[in-house]
C-alpha positions as CSV (number, residue, x, y, z in Angstrom):
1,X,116.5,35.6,24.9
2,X,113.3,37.6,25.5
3,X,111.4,34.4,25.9
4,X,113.1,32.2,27.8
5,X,116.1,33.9,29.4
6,X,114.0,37.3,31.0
7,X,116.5,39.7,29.1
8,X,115.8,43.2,29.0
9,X,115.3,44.9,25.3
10,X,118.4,47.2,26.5
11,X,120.6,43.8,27.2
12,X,119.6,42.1,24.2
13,X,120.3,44.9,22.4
14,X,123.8,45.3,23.9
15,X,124.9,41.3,23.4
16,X,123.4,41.4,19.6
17,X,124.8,44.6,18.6
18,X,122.0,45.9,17.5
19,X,119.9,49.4,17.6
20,X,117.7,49.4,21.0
21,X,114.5,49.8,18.4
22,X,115.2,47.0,16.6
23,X,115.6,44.3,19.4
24,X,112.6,45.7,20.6
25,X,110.5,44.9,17.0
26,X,112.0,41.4,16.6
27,X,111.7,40.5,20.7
28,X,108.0,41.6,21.7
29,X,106.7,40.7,18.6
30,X,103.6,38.3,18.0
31,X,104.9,36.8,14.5
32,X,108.3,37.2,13.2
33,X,108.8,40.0,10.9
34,X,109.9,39.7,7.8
35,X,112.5,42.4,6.4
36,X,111.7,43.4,3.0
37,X,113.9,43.2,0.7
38,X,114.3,45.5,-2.5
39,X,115.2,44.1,-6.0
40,X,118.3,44.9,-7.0
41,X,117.7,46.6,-10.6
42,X,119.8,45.5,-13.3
43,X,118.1,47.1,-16.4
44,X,121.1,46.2,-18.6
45,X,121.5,42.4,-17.4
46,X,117.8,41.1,-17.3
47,X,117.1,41.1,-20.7
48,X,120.5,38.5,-21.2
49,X,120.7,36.5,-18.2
50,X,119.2,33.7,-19.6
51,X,121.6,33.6,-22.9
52,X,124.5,34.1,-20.1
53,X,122.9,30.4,-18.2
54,X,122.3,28.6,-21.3
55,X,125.8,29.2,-22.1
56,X,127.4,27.9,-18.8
57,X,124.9,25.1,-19.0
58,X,125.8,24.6,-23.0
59,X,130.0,24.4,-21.8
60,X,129.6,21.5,-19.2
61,X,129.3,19.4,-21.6
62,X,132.7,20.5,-23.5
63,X,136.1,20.0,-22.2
64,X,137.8,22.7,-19.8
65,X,139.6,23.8,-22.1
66,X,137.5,24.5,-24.8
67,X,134.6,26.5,-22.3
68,X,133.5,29.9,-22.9
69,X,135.0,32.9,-20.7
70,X,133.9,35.6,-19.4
71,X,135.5,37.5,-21.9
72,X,133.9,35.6,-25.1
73,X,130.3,35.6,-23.5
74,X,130.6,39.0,-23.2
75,X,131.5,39.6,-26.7
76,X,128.1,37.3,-27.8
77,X,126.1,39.5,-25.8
78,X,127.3,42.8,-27.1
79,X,126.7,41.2,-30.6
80,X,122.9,40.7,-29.2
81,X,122.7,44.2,-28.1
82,X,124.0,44.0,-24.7
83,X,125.4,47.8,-23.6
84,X,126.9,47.0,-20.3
85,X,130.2,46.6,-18.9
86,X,132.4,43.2,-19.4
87,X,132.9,43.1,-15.5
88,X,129.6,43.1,-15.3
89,X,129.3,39.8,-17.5
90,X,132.0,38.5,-15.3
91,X,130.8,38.9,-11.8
92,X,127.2,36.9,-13.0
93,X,129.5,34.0,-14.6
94,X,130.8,33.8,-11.2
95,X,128.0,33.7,-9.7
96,X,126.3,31.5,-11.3
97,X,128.6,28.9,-12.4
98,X,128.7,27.1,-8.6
99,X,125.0,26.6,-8.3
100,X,124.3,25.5,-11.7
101,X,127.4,23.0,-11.9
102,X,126.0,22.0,-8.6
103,X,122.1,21.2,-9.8
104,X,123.4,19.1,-12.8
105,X,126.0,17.0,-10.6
106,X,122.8,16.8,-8.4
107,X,120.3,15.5,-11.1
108,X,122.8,12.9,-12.0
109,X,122.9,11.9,-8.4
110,X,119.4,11.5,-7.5
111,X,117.9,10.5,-10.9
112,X,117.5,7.0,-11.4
113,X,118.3,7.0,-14.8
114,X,118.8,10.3,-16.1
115,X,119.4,11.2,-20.2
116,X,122.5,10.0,-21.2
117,X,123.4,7.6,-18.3
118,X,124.1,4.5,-19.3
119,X,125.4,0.9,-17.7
120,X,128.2,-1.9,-18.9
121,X,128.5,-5.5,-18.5
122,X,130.1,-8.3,-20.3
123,X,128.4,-11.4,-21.2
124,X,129.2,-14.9,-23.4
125,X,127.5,-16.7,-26.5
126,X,128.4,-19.4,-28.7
127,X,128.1,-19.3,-32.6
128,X,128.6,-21.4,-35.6
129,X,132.2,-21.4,-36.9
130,X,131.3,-21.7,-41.2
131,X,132.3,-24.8,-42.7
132,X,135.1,-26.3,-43.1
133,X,136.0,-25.5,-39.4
134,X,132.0,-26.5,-38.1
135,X,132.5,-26.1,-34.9
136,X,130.8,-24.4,-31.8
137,X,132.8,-21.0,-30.5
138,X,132.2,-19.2,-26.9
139,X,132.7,-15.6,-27.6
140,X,132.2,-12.4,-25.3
141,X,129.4,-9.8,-25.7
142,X,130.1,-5.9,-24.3
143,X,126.3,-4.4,-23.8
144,X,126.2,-0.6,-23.4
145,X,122.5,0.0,-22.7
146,X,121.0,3.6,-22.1
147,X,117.9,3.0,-19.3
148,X,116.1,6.2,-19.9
149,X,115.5,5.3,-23.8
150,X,116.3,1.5,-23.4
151,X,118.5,1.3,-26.3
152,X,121.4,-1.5,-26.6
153,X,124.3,-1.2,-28.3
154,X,126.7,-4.5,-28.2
155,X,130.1,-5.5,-29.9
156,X,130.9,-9.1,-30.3
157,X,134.8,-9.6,-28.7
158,X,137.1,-12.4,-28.8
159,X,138.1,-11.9,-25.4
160,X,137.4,-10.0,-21.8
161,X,140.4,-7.6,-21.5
162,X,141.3,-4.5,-21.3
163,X,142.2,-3.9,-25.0
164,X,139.1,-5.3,-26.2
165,X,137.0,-3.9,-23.6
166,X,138.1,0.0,-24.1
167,X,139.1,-0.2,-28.2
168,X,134.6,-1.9,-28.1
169,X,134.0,1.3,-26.2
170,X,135.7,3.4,-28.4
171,X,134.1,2.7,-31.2
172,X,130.7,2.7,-29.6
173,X,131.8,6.5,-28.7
174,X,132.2,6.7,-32.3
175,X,128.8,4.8,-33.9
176,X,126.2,6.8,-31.6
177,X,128.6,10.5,-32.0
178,X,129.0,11.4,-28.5
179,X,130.2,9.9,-25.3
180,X,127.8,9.0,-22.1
181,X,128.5,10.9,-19.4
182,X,128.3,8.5,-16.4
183,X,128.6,5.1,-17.0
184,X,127.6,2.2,-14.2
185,X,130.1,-0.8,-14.5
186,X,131.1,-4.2,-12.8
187,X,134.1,-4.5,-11.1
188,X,136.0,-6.5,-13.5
189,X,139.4,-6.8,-13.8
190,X,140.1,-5.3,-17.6
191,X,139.2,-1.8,-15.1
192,X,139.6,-2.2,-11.6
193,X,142.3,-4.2,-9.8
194,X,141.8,-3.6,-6.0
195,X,138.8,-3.1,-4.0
196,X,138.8,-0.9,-0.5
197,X,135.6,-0.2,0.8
198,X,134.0,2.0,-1.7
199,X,137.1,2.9,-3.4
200,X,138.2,1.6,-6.5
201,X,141.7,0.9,-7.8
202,X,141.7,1.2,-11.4
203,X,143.8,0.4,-14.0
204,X,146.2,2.3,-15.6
205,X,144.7,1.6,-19.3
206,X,141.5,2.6,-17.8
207,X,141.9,5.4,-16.2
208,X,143.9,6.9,-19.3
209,X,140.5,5.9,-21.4
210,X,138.4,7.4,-19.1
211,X,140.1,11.0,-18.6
212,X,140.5,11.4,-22.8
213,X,136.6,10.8,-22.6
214,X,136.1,12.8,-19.4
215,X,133.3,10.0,-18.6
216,X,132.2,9.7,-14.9
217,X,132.9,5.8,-14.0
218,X,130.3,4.2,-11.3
219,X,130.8,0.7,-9.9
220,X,128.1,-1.8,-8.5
221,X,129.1,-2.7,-4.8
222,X,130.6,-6.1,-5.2
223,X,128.1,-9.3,-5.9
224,X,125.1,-6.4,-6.7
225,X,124.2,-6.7,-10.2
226,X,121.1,-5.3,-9.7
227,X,122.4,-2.1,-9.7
228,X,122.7,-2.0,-13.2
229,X,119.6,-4.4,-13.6
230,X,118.9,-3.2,-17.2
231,X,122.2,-3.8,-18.9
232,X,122.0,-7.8,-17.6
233,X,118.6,-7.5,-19.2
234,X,119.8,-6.5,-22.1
235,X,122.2,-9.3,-22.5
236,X,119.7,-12.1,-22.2
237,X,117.5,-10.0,-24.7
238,X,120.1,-10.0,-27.2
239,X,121.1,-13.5,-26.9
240,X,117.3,-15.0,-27.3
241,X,116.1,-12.1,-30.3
242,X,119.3,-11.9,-32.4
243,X,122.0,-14.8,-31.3
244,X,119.0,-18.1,-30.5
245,X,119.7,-20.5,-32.5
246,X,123.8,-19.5,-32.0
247,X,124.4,-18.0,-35.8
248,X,126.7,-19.7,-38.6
249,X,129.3,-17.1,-39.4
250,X,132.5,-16.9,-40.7
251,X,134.0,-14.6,-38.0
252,X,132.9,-11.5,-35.5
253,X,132.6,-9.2,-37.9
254,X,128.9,-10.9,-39.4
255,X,128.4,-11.1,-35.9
256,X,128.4,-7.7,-35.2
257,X,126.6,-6.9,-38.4
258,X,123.8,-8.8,-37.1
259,X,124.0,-7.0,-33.7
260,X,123.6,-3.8,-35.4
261,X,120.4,-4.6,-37.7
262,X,119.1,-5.8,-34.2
263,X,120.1,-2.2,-32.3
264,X,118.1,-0.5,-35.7
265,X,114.8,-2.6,-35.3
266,X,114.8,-2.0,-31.9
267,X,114.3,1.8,-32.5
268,X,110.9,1.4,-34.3
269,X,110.2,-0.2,-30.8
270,X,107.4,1.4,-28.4
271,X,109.0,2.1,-25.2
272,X,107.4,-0.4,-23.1
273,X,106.5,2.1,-20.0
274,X,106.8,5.6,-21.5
275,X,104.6,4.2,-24.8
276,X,106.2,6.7,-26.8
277,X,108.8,4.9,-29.7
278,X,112.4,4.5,-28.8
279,X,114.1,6.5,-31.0
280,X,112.4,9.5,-29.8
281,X,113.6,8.7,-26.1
282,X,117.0,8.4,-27.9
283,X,117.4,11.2,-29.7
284,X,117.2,13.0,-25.9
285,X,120.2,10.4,-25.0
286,X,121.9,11.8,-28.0
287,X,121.8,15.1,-26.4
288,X,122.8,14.3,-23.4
289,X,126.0,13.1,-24.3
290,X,129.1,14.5,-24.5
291,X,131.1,15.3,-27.6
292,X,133.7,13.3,-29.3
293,X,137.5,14.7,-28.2
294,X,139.2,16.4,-31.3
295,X,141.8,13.4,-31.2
296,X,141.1,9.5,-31.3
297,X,143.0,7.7,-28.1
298,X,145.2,5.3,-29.3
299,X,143.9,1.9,-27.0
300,X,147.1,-0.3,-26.6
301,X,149.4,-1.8,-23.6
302,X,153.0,-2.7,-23.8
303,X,154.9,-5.2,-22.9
304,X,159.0,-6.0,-23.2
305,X,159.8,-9.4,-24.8
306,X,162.7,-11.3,-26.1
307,X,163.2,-12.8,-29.7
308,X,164.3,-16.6,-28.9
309,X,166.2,-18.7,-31.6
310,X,163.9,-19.4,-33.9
311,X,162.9,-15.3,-34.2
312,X,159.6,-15.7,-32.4
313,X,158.5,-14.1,-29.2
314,X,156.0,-15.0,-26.5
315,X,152.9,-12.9,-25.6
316,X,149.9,-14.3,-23.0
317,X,151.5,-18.0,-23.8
318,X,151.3,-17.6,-27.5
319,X,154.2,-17.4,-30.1
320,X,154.7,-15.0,-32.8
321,X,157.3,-15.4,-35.3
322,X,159.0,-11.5,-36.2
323,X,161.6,-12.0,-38.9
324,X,163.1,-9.0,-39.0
325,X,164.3,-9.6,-35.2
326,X,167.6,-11.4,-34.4
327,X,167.8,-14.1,-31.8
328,X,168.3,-12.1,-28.4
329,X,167.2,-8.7,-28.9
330,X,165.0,-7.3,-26.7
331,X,161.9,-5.5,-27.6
332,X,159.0,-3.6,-27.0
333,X,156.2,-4.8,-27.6
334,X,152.5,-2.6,-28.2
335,X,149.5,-5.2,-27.4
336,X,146.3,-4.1,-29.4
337,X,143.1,-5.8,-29.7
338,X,143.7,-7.3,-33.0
339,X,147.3,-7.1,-33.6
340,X,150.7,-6.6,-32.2
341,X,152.9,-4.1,-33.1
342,X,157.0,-4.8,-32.0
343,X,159.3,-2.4,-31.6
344,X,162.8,-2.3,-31.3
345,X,165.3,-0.5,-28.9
346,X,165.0,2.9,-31.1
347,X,161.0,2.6,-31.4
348,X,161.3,1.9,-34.8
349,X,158.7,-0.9,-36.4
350,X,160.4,-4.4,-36.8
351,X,157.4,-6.5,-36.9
352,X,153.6,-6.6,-37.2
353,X,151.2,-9.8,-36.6
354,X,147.5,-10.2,-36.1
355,X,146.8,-10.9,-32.3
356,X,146.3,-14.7,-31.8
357,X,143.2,-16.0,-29.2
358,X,142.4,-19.1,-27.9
359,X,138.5,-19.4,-28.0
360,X,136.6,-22.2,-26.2
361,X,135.3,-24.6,-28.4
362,X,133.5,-27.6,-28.7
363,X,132.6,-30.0,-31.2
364,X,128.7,-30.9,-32.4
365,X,127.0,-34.0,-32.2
366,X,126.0,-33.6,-35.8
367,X,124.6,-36.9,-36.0
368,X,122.6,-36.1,-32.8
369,X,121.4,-32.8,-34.4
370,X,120.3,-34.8,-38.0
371,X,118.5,-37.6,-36.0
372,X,115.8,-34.8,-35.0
373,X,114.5,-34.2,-38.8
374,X,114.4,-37.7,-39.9
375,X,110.6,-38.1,-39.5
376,X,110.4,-34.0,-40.1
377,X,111.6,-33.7,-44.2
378,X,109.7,-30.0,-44.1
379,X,111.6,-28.9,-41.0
380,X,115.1,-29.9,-42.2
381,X,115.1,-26.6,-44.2
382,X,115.0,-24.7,-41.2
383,X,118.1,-26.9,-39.5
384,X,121.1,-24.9,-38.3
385,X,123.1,-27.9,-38.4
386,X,122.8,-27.9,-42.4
387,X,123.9,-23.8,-42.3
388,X,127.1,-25.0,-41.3
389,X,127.5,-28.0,-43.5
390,X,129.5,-27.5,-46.9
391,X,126.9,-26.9,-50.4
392,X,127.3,-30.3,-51.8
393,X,126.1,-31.9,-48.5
394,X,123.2,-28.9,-47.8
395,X,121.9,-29.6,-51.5
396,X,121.8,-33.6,-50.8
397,X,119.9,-33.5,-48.0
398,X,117.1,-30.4,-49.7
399,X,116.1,-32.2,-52.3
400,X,113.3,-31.1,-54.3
401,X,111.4,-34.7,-53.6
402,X,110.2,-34.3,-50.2
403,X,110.1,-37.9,-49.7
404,X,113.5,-38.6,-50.5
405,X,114.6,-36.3,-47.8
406,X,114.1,-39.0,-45.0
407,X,116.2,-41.1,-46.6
408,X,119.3,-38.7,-47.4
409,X,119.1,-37.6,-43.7
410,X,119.5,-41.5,-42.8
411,X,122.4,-42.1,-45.2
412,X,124.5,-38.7,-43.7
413,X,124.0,-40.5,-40.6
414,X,125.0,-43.7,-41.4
415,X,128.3,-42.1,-42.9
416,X,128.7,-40.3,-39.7
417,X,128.9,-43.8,-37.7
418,X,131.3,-44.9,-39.7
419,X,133.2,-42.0,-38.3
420,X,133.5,-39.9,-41.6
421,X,134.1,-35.9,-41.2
422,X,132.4,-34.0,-43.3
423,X,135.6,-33.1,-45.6
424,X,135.2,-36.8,-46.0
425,X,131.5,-37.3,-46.5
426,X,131.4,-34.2,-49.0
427,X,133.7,-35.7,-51.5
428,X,131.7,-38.9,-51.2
429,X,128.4,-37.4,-51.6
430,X,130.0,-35.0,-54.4
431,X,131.2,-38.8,-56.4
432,X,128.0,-40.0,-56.3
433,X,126.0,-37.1,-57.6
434,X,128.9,-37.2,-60.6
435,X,128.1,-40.9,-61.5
436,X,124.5,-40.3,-61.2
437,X,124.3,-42.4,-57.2
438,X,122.2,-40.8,-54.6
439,X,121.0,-43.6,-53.0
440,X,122.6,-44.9,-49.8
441,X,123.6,-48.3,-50.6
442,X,125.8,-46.9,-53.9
443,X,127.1,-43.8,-51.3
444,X,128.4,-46.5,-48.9
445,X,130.0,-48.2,-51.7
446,X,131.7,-45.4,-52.3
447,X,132.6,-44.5,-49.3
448,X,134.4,-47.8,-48.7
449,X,136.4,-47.8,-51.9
450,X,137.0,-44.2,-51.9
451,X,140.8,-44.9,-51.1
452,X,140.6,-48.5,-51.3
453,X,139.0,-51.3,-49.7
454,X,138.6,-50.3,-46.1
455,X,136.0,-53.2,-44.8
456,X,134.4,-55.8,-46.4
457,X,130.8,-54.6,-48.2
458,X,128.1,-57.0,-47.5
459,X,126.0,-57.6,-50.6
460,X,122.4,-58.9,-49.9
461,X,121.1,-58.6,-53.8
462,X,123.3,-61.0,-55.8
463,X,122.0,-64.7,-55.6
464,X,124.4,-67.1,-53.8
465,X,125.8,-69.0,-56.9
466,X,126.2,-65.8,-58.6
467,X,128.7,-64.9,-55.9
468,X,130.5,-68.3,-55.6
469,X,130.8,-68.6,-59.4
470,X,134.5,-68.9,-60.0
471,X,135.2,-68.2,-64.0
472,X,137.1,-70.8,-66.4
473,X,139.6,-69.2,-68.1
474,X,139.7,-72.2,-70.9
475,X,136.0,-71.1,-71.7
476,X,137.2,-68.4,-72.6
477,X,140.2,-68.9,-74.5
478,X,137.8,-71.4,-76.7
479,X,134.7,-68.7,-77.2
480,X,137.7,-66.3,-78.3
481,X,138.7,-68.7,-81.1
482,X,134.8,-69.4,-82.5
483,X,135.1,-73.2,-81.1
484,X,132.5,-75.0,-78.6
485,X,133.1,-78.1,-76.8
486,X,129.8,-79.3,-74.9
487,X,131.2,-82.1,-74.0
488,X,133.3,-80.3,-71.3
């Protein structure tokens, strides 16, 4: 105003309300002064206002309800010698509360990946089904990884739903003893069912999940997945280091064993930027996550259903039969990840079944995967193929002779063009060991009389009037009396 409007210190000090003096210090002067400004004392506070922050900053990690008040920090401070006044104690909460909240929902904003944080994404393998199924099985792989220490957690799951998805997390929650508190995931369906914009519609399984937990849920923007590039990492990582060649198991639950040995060698790792080992990084995760809720989230979805005629019901195009349930009745039906629970009218237990899943499957080329080790007798130890092949069959083709094992390998594979299984070829093999027969024309022998004559056997070593000798029974019936007649 003094500047560039040509105000008089008398005007100025009319329109700003202020003493005639004072315009006149701040308007004519060369540099702007600067007020001083006197400490407050607060000889009783000092000394405890940094127990008063780390307990604010110790609570955001709790639920709301269980936080500290004003009334209990001021009874830990009196126990630590402070002699002040409890609304005292309550006008710093106050006060500080706002910018502290506010600097750790900025840190989370603006750190890349900050302790704690951690990203989701499904993925697929294939494993081994044991023997006597021997079959290839596509399965579903949920990867939590944590950026900041670059440890993976992942649960092997026989399907991508919602069910599987949050009962996976759950117990994740559970194995490390604390729950991330921000969590980057895709947008698939088992949590979010519409997209607007940058709004996400979520599901109302997931959103249940995620308030119990009191996680903050992030999602990419659609067709990004390098937003949470380390997590899709992570999946190829596991896949080549703990699933390449696909495993030969009995069911998930070896899977998952395996998956967790992985996660514990991966520890003794040396991080690969910060060169300081992993589980030192983690152990800073661990603190940065939240704790457990006193009370385990029951992870289920219903679903009403009617008992046909035959006492089964249909869930996701599968039938269970419930034989407690009348043709008719209606019923309620409690979807978990590995069993369903049915209820009747009164929500009283009729029925319990495990949860059925159709997994994709394909069959192997066994013959295909033997023809590799013909010419490689060592290598055939190290076959996959033979991991899911029943004993009698794995102890046929490892021999202790090395140089029989060329052979063996040809005669499995001549069985398996004559279109035995290997239910089939094991009781073979298992005949022939029992009469002493290994080799493969006495195994194909037996595999064409096994039930009976199946096709004629060609027989290359028996001279040609051997084979069309046809016996006289009267040359008999005379040798049988003691008689001779060379004259016949």
């Amino acid at each position: 105003m003094r500047q560039w409007e040509d105000k008089h210190i008398s005007e100025i000090s009319r329109i700003m309300e202020v003493d005639w003096r004072t315009a006149k210090k701040y308007a004519d002067a060369e540099e702007l002064p600067v007020p001083k400004q006197r400490k407050r004392k607060r000889p009783k506070m000092d000394p405890f206002m940094e127990h008063v922050k780390a307990m604010i900053q110790e609570d955001m990690s709790q639920p709301a309800k269980q936080r500290r008040t004003a009334k209990v920090m001021y009874k830990k401070l009196s126990e630590l010698g402070y002699t002040g006044s409890k609304r005292t104690v309550r006008h710093w909460v106050q006060k500080l509360k706002p910018g502290l909240y506010a600097d750790r929902k900025e840190r989370f904003v603006r750190l890349e990946h900050a302790p704690g944080e951690a990203q989701v994404d499904f993925g697929v393998a294939w494993m081994y089904e044991a023997y006597p199924d021997a079959r290839m099985k596509k399965f579903y792989l949920l990867v939590i990884s944590f950026p900041y220490s670059n440890v993976t957690i992942a649960r092997a799951l026989p399907a991508e739903n919602g069910v599987c998805l949050l009962s996976a997390l759950q117990s994740m929650f559970e194995e490390i003893g604390g729950v991330p508190p921000a969590m980057v995931f895709d947008n698939f369906s088992p949590a979010v069912k519409a997209i607007d914009g940058y709004d996400r519609q979520l599901t109302d399984l997931f959103k249940q999940f995620k308030w119990h937990y009191r996680f903050e849920a992030r999602f990419c923007n659609p067709a990004s997945p390098h937003e949470k590039g380390n997590v899709e990492r992570k999946i190829s990582y596991i896949r080549r280091s703990a699933l390449s060649p696909p495993p030969v198991v009995e069911g998930l639950d070896q899977i998952n064993d395996i998956l967790r040995d992985q996660a514990q060698k991966d520890l003794e790792r040396i991080h690969y930027r910060k060169k300081v080992q992993v589980s030192e990084l983690w152990e800073q995760d661990r603190k940065a996550l939240l704790p457990l809720p006193s009370s385990r989230h029951d992870v289920f979805r219903t679903q009403a259903a009617r008992v046909n005629r035959v006492s089964e019901i249909r869930v996701n195009g599968e039938s269970y039969r419930i034989p407690r349930a009348y043709p008719g009745q209606r019923v309620l039906v409690q979807i978990r990840w590995d069993r369903l629970e049915v209820l009747n009218e009164d929500g009283e237990e009729i029925g319990r079944c495990p949860r059925q899943y159709a997994f994709d499957v394909k069959e192997v080329d066994w013959k295909a995967e033997l023809e590799i080790f013909i010419d490689k007798p060592r290598a055939v130890e190290q076959a996959v193929c033979l991991k899911a092949f029943p004993s009698v069959l794995r102890e046929f083709v490892l021999c202790e002779e090395i140089r029989k094992r060329p052979r063996r390998v040809r005669t499995l594979i001549a069985l398996f063009d004559l279109g035995y299984e290997l239910e089939e070829m094991e009781e073979i093999v298992a005949l022939g060991r029992q009469y002493g027969r290994t080799d493969e024309a006495s195994l194909m022998i037996l595999a064409g009389y096994r039930d009976g004559p199946k096709v004629p056997i060609e027989d290359p070593y028996t001279p040609e009037e051997a084979r069309n000798w046809k016996p006289n029974m009267k040359h008999y019936a005379l040798l049988t009396a003691g008689l001779t007649d060379r004259g016949d």
